[in-house]
Legacy VTK file of the C-alpha trace (Angstrom):
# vtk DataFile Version 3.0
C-alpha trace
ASCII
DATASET POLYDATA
POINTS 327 float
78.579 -52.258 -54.589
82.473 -53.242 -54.947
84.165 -52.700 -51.278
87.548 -51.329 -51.435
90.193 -51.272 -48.791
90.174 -48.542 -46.133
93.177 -47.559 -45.777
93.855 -44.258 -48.321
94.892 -40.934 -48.979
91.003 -39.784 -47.626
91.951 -41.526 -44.249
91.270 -38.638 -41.039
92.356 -38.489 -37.609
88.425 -38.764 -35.569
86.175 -35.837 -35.304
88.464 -34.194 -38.771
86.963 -33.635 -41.906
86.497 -37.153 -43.955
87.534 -35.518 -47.155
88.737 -32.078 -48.129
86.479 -31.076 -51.431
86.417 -28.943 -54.462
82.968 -28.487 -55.081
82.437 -27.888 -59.356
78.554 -26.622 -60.128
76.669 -23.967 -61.468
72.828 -24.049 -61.840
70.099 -24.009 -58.964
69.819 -27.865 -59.200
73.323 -27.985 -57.799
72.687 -25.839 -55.055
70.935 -28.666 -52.682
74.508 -30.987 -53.216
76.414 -27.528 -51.886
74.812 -27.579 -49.154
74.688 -30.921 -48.165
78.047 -31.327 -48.311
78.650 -28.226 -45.997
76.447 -29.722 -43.613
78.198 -32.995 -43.781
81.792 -33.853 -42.163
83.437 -33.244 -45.422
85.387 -29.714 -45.791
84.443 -27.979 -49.154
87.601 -25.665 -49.224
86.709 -24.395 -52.182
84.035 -23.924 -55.151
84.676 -24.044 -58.673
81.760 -22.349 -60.963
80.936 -20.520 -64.064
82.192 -16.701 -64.900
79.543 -13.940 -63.822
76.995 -13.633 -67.295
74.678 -11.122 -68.404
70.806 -11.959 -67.571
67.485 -9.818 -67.536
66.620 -7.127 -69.181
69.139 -4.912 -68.188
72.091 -7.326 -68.842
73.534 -6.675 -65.455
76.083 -9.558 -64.626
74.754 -12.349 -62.592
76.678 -14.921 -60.301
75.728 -17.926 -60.464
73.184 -19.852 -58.359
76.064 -22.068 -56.716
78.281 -18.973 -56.653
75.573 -17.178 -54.571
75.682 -19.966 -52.581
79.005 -20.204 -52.340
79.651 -16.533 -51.188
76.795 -17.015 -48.212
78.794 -19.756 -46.857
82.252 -17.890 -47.381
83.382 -19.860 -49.463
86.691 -19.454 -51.797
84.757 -19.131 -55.372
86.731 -20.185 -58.610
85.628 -18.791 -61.751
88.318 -19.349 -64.903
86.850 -19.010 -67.906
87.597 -22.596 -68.862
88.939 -25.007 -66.484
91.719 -25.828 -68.714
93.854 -23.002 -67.874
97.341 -23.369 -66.580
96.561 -20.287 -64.084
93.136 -22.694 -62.558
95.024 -26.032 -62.828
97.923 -24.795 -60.964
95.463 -22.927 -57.875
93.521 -26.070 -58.095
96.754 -28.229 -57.451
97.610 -26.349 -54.448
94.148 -26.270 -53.003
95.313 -30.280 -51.968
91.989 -31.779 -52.178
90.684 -35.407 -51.568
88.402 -35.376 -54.199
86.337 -32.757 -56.508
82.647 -33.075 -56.152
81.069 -31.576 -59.404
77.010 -31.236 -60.550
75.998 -29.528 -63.593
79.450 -27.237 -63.736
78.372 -26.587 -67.280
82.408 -27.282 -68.787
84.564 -30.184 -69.572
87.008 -31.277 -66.964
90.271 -31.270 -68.780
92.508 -34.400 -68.121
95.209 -32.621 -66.656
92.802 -31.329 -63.460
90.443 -34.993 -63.246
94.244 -36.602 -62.063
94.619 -33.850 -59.477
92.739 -35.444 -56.995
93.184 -38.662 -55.076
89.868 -39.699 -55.553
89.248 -37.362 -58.638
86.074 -36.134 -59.698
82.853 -37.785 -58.664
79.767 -36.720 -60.821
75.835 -36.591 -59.868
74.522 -37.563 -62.964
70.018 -36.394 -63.083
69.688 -40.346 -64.663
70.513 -44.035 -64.378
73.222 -44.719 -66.237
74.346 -45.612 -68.927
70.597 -44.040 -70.086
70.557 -40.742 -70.869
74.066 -39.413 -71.137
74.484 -35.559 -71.830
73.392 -32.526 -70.796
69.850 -33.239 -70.202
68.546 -36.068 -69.022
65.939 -34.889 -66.996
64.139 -33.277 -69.871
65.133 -36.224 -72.401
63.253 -39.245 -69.823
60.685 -37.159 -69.497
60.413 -36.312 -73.220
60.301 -40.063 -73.731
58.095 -40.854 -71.327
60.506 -42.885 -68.686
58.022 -44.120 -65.432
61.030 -44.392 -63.688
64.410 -42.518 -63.288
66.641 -41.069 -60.812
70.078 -39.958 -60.294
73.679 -41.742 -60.185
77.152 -40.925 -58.933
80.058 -42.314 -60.780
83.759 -41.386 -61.087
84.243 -38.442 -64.263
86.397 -39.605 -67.240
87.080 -38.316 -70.575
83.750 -40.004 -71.907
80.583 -38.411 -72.332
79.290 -39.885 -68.230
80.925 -43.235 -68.907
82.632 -43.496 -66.039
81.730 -46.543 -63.594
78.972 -46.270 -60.710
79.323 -45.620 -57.244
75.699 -45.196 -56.444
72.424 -44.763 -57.579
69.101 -43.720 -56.334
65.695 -43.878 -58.298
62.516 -41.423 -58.249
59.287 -42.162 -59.862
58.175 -39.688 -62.608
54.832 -38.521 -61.517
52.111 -38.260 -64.428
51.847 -34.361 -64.377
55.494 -34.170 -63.737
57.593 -30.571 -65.476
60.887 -31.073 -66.194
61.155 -28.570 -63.097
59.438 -30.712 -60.636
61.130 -33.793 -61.078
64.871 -32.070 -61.252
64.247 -30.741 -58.086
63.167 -33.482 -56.505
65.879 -35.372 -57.575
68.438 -32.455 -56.757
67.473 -33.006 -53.041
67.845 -37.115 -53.245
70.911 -36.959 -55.111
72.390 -34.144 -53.094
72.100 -36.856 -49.855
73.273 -39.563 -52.794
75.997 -37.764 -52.785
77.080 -37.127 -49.261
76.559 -40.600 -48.653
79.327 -41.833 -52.005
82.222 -39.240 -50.776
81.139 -41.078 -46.923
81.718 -44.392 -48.615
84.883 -43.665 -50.331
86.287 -41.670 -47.602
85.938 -44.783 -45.272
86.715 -47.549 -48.319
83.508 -49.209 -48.392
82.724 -47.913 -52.057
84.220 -48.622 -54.977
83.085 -47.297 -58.385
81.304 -50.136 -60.706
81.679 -49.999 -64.144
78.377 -49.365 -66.304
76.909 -52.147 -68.652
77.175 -51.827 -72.183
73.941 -52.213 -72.962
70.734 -49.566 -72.336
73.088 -46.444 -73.174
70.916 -43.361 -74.612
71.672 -40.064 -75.006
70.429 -36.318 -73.657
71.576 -33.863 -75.403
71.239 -30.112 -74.214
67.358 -29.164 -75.767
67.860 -26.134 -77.667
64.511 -23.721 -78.192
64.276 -24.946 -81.865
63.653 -28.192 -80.083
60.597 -26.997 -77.756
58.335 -26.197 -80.858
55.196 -28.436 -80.062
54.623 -30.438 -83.643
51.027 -31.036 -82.869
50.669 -33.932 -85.535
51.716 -36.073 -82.820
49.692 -38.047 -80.967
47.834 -36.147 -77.843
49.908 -38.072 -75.242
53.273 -37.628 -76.774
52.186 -33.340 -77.163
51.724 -33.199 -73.339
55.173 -35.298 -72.404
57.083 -33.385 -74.803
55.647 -29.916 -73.387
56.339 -30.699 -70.078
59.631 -32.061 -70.785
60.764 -28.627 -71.944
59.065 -26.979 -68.978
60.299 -24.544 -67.764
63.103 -24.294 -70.024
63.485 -23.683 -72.618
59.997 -23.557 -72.910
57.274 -24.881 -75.040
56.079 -22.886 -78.057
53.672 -22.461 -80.995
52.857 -20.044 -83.393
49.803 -17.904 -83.536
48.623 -15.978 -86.686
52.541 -15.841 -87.390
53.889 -14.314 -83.748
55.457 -16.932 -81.158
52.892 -18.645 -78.595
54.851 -19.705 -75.354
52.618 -22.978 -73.668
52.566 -23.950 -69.969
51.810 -27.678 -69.525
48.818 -29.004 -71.526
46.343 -31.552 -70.552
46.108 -34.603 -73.052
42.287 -35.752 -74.200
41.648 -38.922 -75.333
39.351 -37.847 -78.580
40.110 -35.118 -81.113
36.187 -34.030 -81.138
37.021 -33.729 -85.305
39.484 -31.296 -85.200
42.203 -31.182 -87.513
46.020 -30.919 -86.448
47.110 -27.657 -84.712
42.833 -26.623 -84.906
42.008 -24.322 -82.324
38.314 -24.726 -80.963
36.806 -22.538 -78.090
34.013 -23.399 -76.068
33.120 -24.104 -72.330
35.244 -26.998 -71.753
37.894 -24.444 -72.380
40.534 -24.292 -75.538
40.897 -27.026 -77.402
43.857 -27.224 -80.227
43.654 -31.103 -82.215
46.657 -33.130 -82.816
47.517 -36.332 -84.407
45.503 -38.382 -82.566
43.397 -36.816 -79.506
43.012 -33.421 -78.517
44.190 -31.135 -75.739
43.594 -28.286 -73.672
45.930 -25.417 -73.275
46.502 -24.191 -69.608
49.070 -20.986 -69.497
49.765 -19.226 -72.464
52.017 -16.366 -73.019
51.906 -14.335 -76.600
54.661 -12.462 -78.044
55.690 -9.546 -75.576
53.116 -10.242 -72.943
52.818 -12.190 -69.767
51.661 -15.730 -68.961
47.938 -15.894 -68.219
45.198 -18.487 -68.804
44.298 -19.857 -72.228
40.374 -18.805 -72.317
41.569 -14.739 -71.394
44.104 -15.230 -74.238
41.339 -16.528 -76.461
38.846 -13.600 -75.768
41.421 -11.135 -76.646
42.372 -13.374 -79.808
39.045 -14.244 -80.843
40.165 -17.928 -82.775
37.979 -17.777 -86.289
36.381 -21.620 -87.020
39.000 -23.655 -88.309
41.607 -21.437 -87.910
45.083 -23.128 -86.392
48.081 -23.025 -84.413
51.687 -23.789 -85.702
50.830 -22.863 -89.037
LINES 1 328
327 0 1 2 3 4 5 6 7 8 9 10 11 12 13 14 15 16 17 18 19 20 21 22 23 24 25 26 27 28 29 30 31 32 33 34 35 36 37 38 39 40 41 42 43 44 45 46 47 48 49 50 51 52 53 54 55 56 57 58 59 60 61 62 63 64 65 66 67 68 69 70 71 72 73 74 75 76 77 78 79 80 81 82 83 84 85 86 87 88 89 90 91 92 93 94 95 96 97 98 99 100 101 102 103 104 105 106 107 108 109 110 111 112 113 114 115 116 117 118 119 120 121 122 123 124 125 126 127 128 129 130 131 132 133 134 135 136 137 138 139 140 141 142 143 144 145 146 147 148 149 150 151 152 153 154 155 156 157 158 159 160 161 162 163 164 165 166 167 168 169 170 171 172 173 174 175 176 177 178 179 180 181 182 183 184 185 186 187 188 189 190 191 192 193 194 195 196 197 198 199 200 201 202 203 204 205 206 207 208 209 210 211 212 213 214 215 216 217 218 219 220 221 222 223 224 225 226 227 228 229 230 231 232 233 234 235 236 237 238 239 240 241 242 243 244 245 246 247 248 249 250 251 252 253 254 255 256 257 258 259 260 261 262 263 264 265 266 267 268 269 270 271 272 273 274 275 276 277 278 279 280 281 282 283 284 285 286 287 288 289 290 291 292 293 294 295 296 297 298 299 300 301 302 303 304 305 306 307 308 309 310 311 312 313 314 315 316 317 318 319 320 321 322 323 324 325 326
């Protein structure tokens, strides 16, 4: 990395805080970052989240994971319904911060509050940029079967996580790897990431690189129209793209014309002759044919009912001899 003078506006006396912070996040995954930094030498003065919303099956209002955080801490929580109003960009001006650390807030950063800081907003991106940009890039490398990924700070702009590099760290995607098991892994790693960038550009030793043209791909947020398994793809490709959307939004089928929620499925190298989608059930457990190859369902979970193992969901259903899923 760049070096950059130490002398600057995130200069401290010894033993004070290196850099007074706005924290900006929302889900679980940004929960690890909160804390680090509240462990660190930093002061998070405040925390900037997403309103209270309606969850469960009795709609009660929910604060969010960081928010929840947030309040066990005692910390200030922010919650405008969009960052972009004059009543949040003028508390967030006198606030004074150093620099406004954000993961996963879940809203754009309007121009007028990313020049508020000194050392502005500093993002920790879930991939190594400039590959997968967006909203989900955990789910996208897995989707596309990436061996290798990680997680990268860089300095927020306008552009969809253009902005130039302060730091990266990489993880290795393990082969039975859920989109849930390798974002929180890499919530933890990037959480010290970033401790270590707002360390570095606190003292002047960091200086934000910009990212190479080349490589860029993008990660758009999966929607649930997106998690329906097309099981005329190849075996391999079935089981990344399942786990990819697992846990959320959540692989899915159809069954005998109701909605069939999958757990992670495990990819066989022969079809044993059946046909796309073909659901056979026999010792070696339940088999459903795609493309090319077979698999085997784990957790299931019909329409109104909970998850539970694929062979109990097939005694109940009682599969007739070529009969298929997805139809």
């Amino acid at each position: 990395m760049a070096a950059a003078g130490r002398a600057g506006p995130g200069a401290r006396g010894e033993g004070e805080p290196a850099l007074k912070l706005l924290f900006a996040g929302t889900p679980a995954p940004a929960v690890p970052a909160l804390q680090a930094l509240l462990a660190s030498d930093h002061d998070v003065v405040a925390v900037l989240t997403r309103p209270d919303a309606r969850a469960g099956r009795g709609r009660r209002e929910v604060r969010s994971p960081v928010a929840q955080a947030a309040d066990a801490a005692g910390i200030p929580v922010l919650q405008p319904p969009t960052p972009r109003e004059p009543a949040f960009l003028e508390q967030f001006a006198a606030l004074g911060v150093d620099c406004a650390p954000v993961v996963a807030y879940g809203a754009l950063v309007p121009p007028a509050a990313l020049e508020v800081p000194a050392h502005g907003w500093v993002n920790l991106h879930f991939s190594l940029l400039p590959a997968w940009r967006g909203a989900a890039p955990v789910q996208h490398a897995l989707m596309a079967g990436d061996e290798v990924t990680g997680a990268c700070t860089f300095r927020l702009e306008q552009g969809l996580d253009t902005g130039p590099v302060y730091g990266v760290v990489t993880e290795e995607v393990r082969p039975r790897d859920t989109a849930g098991d390798l974002l929180e892994r890499l919530a933890v790693s990037g959480a010290g990431l970033l401790v270590a960038t707002l360390d570095g550009i606190a003292d002047g030793s960091l200086a934000p690189v910009p990212q190479p043209a080349e490589g860029v791909s993008l990660a758009p947020k999966v929607e649930t129209a997106d998690a329906r398994v097309d099981w005329s793809l190849p075996a391999h490709v079935v089981d990344r793209r399942v786990r990819g959307v697992t846990p959320a939004p959540g692989a899915w089928t159809t069954w005998r014309g109701e909605r069939l929620r999958l757990g992670p499925v495990e990819p066989l190298p022969t079809s044993l002759g059946l046909a796309p989608g073909e659901v056979s059930v026999g010792a070696s457990g339940v088999l459903v044919g795609t493309g090319r190859g077979s698999v085997r369902l784990g957790q299931v979970q019909p329409a109104g009912k909970r998850m539970l193992p694929a062979p109990d969901w097939a005694r109940g259903a009682r599969p007739a001899a070529g009969e298929v899923v997805g139809a």
